[in-house]
C-alpha angles and dihedrals in degrees: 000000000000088000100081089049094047087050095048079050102060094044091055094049084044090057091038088065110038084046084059084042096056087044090060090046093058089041081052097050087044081060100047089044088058088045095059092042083055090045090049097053095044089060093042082058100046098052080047082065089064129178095008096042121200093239100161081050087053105045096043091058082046088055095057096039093052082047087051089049096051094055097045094042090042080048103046083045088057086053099047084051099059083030084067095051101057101018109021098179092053077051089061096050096047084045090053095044085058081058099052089037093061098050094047082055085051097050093042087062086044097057090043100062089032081060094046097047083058100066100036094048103008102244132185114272093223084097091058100039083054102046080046096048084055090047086058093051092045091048092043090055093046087051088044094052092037081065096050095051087043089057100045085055095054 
């Protein structure tokens, strides 16, 4: 007659941690976020510096924050791990946020030389309105994907 309590035992332990995991996840969002607005004032900075740019300054805020992205991203992947083994479909959506995560990477890279194509050669901007437009879309789908954990959570 133990059985139905143990059970009810390791279910809760199990919530319990995927609740911390999830925890984690969001600490770890709040983190990347940061990065990118780091990222994004560095280069604001940078394109400030025209037309002698502060490249070494640059890069070397390109360089932490990539180091900060690789230990968010190495440590979300380790969630989404034990995440798999206890809660496979919250696995797929952490797994499906790192997507998103990486091409917004991508695109991020991608804005920042399209806006800077445009003040050294003055450049259309359609480059930039369609990288943005993407943007949009990527950024759309992580928030999409940030509700359903939260709820999930709650």
């Amino acid at each position: 007659m133990e059985q139905p309590q143990e059970d009810q035992f390791l279910m809760d332990m199990q919530n319990n941690e995927t609740l911390s995991i999830l925890s984690t996840l969001f600490e770890l969002q709040e983190e990347r976020a940061y990065a990118y607005k780091l990222l994004d004032e560095g280069h604001k900075i940078y394109l400030s510096t025209a037309p002698f740019h502060d490249f070494e300054a640059y890069q070397q805020v390109v360089h932490n924050v990539t180091q900060d992205f690789k230990r968010i991203s190495g440590s979300v992947m380790e969630l989404e791990r034990n995440l798999r083994e206890q809660h496979p479909p919250l696995a797929s959506l952490v797994s499906q946020l790192q997507c998103l995560e990486q091409r917004k990477l991508h695109l991020t890279a991608q804005l920042q030389l399209a806006r800077q194509n445009i003040l050294e050669s003055s450049e259309p901007e359609a480059e930039v309105k369609s990288i943005r437009k993407e943007m949009t879309s990527v950024i759309d789908g992580i928030n999409d994907i940030l509700s359903e954990l939260k709820y999930e959570a709650e």
